[in-house]
RODO-2510 file (C-alpha; in nm, 4 decimals, decimal comma):
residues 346
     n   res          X          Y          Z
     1     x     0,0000     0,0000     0,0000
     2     x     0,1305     0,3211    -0,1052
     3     x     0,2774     0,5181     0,1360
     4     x     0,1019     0,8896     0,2746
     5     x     0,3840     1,0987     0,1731
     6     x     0,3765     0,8942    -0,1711
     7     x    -0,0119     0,9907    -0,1951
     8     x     0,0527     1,3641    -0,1628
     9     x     0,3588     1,3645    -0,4215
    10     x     0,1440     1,2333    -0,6596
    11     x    -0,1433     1,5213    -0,6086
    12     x     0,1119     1,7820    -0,5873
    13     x     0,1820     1,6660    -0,9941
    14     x    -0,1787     1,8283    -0,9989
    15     x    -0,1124     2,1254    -0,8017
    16     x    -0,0123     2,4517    -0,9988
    17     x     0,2928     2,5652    -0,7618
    18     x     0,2776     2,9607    -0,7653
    19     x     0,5430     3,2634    -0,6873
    20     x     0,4644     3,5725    -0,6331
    21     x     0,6108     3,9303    -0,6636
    22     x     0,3953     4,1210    -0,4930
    23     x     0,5056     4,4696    -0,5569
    24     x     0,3644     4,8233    -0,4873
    25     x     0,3268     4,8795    -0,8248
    26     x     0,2810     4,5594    -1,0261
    27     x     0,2208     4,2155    -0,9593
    28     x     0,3838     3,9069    -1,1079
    29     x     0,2898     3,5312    -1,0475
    30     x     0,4881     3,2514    -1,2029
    31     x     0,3160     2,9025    -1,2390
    32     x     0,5796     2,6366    -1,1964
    33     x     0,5902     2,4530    -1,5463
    34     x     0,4502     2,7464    -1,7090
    35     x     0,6706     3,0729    -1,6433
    36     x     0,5640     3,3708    -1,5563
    37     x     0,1591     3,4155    -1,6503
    38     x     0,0081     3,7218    -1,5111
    39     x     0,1492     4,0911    -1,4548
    40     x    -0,1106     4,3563    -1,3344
    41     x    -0,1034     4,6690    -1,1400
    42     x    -0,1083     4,6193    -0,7635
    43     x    -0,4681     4,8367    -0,7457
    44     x    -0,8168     4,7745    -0,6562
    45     x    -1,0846     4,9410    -0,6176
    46     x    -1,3332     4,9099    -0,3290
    47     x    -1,6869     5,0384    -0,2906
    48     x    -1,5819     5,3595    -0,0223
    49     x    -1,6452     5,2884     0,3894
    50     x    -1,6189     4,9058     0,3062
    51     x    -1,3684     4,6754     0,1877
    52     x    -1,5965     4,5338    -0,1355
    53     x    -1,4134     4,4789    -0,3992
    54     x    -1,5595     4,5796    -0,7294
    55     x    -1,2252     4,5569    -0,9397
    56     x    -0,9061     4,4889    -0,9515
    57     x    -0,5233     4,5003    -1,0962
    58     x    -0,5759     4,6193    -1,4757
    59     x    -0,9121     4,7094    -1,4486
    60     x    -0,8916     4,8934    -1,1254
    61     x    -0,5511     5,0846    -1,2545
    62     x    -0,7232     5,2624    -1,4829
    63     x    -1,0166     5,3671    -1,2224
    64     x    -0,7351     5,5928    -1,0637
    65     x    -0,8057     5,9323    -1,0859
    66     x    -1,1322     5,8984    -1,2547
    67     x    -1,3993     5,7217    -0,9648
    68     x    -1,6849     5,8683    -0,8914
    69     x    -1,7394     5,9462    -0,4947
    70     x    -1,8937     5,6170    -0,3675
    71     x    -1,5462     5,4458    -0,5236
    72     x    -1,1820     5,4134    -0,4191
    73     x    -0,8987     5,3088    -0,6070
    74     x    -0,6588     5,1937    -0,4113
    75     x    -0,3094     5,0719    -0,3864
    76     x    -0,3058     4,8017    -0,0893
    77     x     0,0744     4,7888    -0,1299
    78     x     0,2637     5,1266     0,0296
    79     x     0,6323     5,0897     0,0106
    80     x     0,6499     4,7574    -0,0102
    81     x     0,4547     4,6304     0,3200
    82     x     0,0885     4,5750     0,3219
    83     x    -0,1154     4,9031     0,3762
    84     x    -0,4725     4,7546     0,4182
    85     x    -0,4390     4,3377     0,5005
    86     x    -0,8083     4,2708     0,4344
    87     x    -0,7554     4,4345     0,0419
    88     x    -0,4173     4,2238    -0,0286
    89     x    -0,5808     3,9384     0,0829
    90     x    -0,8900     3,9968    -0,2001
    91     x    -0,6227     4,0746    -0,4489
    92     x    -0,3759     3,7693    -0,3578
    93     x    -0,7454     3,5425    -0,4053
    94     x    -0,7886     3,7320    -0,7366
    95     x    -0,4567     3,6436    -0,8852
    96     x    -0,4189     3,3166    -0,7620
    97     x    -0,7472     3,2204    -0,9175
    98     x    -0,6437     3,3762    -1,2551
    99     x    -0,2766     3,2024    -1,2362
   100     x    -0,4832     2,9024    -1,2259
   101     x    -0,7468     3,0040    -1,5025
   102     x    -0,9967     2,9772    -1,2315
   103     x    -1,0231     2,6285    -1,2638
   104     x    -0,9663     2,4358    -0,8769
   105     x    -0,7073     2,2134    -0,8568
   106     x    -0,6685     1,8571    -0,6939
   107     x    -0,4303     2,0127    -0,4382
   108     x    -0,3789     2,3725    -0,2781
   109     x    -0,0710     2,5361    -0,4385
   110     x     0,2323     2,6146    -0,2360
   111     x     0,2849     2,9648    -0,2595
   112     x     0,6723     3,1709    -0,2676
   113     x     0,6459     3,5275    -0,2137
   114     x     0,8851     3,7533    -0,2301
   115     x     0,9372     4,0779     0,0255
   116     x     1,1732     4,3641     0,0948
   117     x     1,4763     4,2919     0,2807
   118     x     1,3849     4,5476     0,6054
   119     x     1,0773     4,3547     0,6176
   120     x     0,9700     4,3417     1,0197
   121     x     0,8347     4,0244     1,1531
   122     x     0,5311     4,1341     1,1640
   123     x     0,4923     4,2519     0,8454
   124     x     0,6056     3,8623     0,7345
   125     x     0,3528     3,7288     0,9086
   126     x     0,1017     3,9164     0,7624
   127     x     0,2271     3,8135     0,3982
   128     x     0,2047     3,4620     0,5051
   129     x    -0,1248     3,5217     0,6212
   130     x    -0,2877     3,6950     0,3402
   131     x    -0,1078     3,3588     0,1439
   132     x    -0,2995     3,1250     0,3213
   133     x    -0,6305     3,2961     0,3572
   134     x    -0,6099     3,3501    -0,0462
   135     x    -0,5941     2,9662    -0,0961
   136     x    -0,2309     2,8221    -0,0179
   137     x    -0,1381     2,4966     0,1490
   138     x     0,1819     2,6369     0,2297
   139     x     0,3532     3,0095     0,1849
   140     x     0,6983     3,0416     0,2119
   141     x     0,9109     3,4234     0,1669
   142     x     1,2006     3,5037    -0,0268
   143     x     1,3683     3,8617     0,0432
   144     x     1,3160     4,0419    -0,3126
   145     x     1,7325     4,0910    -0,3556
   146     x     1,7745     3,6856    -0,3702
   147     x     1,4752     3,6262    -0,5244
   148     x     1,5995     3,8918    -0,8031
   149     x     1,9295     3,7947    -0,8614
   150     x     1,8526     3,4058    -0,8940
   151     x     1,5919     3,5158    -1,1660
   152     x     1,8897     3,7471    -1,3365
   153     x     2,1014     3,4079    -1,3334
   154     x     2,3655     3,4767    -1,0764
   155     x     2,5589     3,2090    -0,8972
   156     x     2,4453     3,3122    -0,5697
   157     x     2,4955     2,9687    -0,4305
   158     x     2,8701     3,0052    -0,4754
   159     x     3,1547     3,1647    -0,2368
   160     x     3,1440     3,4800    -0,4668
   161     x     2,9913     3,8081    -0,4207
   162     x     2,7521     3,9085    -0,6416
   163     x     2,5782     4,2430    -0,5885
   164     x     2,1936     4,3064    -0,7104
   165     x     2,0011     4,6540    -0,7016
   166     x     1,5998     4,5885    -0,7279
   167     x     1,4434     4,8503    -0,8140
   168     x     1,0316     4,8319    -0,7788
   169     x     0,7916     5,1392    -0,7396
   170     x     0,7707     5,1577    -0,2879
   171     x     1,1263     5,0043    -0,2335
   172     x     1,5250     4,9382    -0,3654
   173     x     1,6741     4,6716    -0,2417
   174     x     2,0496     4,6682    -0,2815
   175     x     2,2194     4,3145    -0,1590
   176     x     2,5726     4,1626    -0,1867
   177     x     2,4643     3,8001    -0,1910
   178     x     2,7115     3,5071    -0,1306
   179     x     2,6871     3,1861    -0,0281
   180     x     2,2629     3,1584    -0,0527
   181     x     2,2902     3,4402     0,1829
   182     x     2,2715     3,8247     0,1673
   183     x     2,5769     3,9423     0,3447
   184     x     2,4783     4,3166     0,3438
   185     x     2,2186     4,5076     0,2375
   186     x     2,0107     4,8028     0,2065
   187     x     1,6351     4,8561     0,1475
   188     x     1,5182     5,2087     0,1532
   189     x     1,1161     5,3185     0,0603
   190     x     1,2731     5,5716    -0,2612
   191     x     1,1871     5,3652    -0,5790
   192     x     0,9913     5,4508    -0,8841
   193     x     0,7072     5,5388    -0,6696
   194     x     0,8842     5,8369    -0,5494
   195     x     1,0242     5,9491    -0,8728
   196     x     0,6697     5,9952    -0,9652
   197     x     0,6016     6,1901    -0,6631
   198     x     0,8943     6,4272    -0,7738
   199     x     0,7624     6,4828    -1,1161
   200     x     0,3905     6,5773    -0,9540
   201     x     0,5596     6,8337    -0,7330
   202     x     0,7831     6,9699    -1,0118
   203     x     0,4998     7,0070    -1,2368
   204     x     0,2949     7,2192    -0,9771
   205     x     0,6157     7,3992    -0,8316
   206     x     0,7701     7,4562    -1,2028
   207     x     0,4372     7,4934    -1,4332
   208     x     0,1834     7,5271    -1,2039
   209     x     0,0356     7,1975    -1,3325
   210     x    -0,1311     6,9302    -1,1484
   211     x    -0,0979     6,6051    -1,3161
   212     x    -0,2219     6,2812    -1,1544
   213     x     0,0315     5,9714    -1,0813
   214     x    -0,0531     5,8280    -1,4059
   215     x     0,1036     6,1216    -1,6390
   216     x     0,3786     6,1329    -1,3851
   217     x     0,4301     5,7708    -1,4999
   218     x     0,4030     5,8131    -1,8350
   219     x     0,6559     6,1370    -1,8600
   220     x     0,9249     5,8477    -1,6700
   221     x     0,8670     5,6231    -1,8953
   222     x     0,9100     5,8377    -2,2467
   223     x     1,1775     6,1043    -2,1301
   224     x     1,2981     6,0513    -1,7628
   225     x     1,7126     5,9442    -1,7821
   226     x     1,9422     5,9442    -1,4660
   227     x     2,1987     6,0238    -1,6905
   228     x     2,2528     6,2671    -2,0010
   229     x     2,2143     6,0332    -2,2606
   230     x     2,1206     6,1422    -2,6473
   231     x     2,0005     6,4468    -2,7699
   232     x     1,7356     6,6472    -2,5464
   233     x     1,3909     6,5530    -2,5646
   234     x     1,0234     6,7526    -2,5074
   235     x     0,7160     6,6105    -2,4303
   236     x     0,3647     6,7631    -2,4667
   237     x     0,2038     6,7438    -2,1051
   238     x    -0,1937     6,7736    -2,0067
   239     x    -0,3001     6,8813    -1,6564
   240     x    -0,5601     7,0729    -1,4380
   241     x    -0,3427     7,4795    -1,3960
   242     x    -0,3696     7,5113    -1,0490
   243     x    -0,4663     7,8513    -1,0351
   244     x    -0,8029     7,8580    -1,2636
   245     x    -0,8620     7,5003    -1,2358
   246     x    -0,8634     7,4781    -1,6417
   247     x    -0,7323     7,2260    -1,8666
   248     x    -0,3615     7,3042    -1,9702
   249     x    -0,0981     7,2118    -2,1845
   250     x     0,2449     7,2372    -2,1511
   251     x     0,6044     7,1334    -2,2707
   252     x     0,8727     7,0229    -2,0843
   253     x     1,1939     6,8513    -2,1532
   254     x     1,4178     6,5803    -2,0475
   255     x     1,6616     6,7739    -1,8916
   256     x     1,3482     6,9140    -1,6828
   257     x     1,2677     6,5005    -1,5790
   258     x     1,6362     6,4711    -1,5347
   259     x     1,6766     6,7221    -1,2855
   260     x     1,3260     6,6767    -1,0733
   261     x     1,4198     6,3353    -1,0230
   262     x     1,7978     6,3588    -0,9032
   263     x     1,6942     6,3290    -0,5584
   264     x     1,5340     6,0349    -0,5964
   265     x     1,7719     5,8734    -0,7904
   266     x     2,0902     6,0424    -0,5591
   267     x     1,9288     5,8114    -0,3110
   268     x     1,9544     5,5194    -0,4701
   269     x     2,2842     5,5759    -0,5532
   270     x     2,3668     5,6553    -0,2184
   271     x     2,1950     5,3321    -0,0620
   272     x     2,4580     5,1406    -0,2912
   273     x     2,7335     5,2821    -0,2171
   274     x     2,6664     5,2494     0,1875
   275     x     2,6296     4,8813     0,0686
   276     x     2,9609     4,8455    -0,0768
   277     x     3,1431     5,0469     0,2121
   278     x     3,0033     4,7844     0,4380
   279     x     3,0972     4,4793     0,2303
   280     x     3,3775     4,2290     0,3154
   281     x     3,7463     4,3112     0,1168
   282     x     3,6806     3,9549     0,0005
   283     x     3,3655     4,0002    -0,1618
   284     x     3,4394     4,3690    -0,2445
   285     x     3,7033     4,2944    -0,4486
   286     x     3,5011     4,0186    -0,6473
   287     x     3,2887     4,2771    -0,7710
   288     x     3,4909     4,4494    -0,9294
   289     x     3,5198     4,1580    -1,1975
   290     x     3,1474     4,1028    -1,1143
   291     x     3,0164     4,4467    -1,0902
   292     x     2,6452     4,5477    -1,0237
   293     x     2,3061     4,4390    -1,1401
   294     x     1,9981     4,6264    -1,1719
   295     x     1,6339     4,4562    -1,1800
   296     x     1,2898     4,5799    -1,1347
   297     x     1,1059     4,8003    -1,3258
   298     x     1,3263     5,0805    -1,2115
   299     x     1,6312     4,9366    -1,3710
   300     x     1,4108     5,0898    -1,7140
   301     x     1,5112     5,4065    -1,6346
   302     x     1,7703     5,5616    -1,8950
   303     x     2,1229     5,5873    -1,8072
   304     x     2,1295     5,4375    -1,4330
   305     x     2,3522     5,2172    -1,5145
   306     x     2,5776     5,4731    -1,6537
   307     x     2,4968     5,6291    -1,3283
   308     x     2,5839     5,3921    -1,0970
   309     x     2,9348     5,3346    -1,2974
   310     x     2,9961     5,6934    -1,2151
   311     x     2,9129     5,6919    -0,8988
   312     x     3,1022     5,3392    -0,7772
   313     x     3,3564     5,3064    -1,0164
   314     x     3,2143     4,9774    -1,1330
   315     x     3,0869     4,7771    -1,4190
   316     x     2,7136     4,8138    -1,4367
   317     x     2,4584     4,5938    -1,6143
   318     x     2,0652     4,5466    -1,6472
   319     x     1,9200     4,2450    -1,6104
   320     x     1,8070     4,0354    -1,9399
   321     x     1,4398     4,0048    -1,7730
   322     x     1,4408     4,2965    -1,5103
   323     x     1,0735     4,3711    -1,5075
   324     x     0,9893     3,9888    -1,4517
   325     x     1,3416     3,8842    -1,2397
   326     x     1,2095     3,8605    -0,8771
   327     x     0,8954     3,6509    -0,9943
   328     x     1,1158     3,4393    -1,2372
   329     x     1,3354     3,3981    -0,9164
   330     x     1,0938     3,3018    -0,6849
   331     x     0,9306     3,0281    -0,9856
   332     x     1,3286     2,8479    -1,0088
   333     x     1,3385     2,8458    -0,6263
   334     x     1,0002     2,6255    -0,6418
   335     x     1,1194     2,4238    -0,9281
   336     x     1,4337     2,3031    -0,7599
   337     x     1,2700     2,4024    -0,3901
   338     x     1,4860     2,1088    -0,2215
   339     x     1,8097     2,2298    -0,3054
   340     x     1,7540     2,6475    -0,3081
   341     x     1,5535     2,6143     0,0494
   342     x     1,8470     2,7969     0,1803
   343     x     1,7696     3,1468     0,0507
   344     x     1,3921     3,0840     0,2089
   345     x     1,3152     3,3254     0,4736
   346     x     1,3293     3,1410     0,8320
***
């Protein structure tokens, strides 16, 4: 007679293991076997003085802004913690049932998901928890740095440093990772979320323009740079003038973007180089053959990595994959789970 343990390795064949990057700004899920499947915007919206949800990820993203009074759209994800538990949970359900088509499986899925480094305990237990209330037989957490620079293919198994700057939209991590282990780090709440938030106040202060988070995004995206790189660039931009409340229009340019994000960006910089001055000689001096990798939607932004070699004096790279590296991460650590249960939160 087959054995109990024997009975539950053969369901788990049936069971759609899942990872999850569950960002401020995005979420990612990998299905084991199937790569990564889903990426939607960490929003939902909820009917206002309850938690109901009405939508949420791509549907609710592009309620921001624009909901009448009765409706909120809502990020439940501030800065990479959980802001409202009872809304990640509903959103964690929602994405777990569209990983999985909707369809229910033989067997709850085991669930990686990946959080910032500075994470407190109690904020860990509350990922777990909003894990297993969404459906999952087991959750497990991966710190975002490890779970990003397995997905960018590092060796971070091996007795050399390797050094990996996630950038999402609440938080950077910055890790030298060695051994399955981070050996120093830094995670600071100044990501692309904040860069945004720059823009906004640059608009009002500079153009007396208010623009919503969304246009903030979208000047990032098509003319931001950290770094002078090409020729300079304008961009027509539509907002509310914030004297006479009217519908405006006006131009501004990359070097504009450049400089209203420095700050921002200076910070990131700055959390790096704290991280190298506090790493080993050993490791420190493998990075210099090594050098630095940026993931996360962050590492997007033109001329970082040009930055960063500025700044540190060392070779700079982004990832192949850097918008889907932490989920990709956490999906290898649940293919070969047995022998990468190391780098598992404890």
């Amino acid at each position: 007679m087959a054995s109990f343990p024997n009975i539950r390795s053969l369901l788990r064949f049936f069971s759609n293991d899942i990872g999850i990057d569950l960002g401020t700004a995005n979420t990612l899920v990998y299905v084991k076997g199937q790569g990564v499947v889903l990426c939607e915007p960490s929003v939902v919206a909820i009917r206002k003085g309850s938690n109901h949800v009405l939508a949420v990820g791509t549907d609710a993203k592009r309620m921001l802004g624009r909901t009448p009074g009765s409706v909120v759209a809502m990020r439940p994800m501030r800065g990479g913690v959980i802001a409202n538990f009872e809304v990640t949970e509903e959103m964690l359900k929602y994405f777990i049932r569209k990983a999985h088509n909707d369809r229910r499986t033989m067997l709850s899925p085991r669930v990686v998901v990946c959080v910032p480094t500075g994470s407190t305990q109690v904020e860990k237990r509350a990922v777990i928890n909003a894990a297993e209330q969404a459906g999952a037989s087991e959750a497990y957490l991966v710190e975002e740095p490890m779970a990003a620079a397995i997905g960018a293919g590092l060796p971070v198994s091996e007795p050399g440093g390797n050094l990996i700057v996630d950038i999402g939209g609440g938080t950077t991590e910055v890790a030298v990772i060695s051994l399955g282990g981070i050996v120093n780090g830094q995670s600071v709440r100044i990501a692309g979320d904040a860069m945004d938030e720059a823009i906004i106040r640059f608009m009002k202060e500079a153009h007396d323009i208010v623009i919503g988070e969304r246009t903030a995004e979208d000047i990032k995206v098509k003319i931001g740079s950290a770094y002078k790189v090409g020729d300079k660039e304008t961009m027509a931009v539509r907002g509310r003038h914030a004297t006479s409340g009217l519908p405006r229009t006006v131009e501004i340019s990359s070097d504009e973007v450049r400089a209203a994000i420095s700050d921002p960006v200076g910070a990131i910089s700055d959390a790096v180089k704290m991280t190298l001055e506090q790493t080993p000689p050993e490791l420190a001096a493998d990075l210099v053959d090594c050098g630095i990798v940026i993931a996360g939607g962050g590492a997007l932004l033109r001329g970082l990595d040009q930055l960063l070699t500025k700044d540190t004096g060392l070779p700079c790279r982004v990832a192949d994959a850097p918008l889907d590296g932490v989920a990709l991460g956490a999906g290898k650590i649940l293919e070969e789970l047995d022998t990468l249960r190391q780098v598992l939160v404890q």
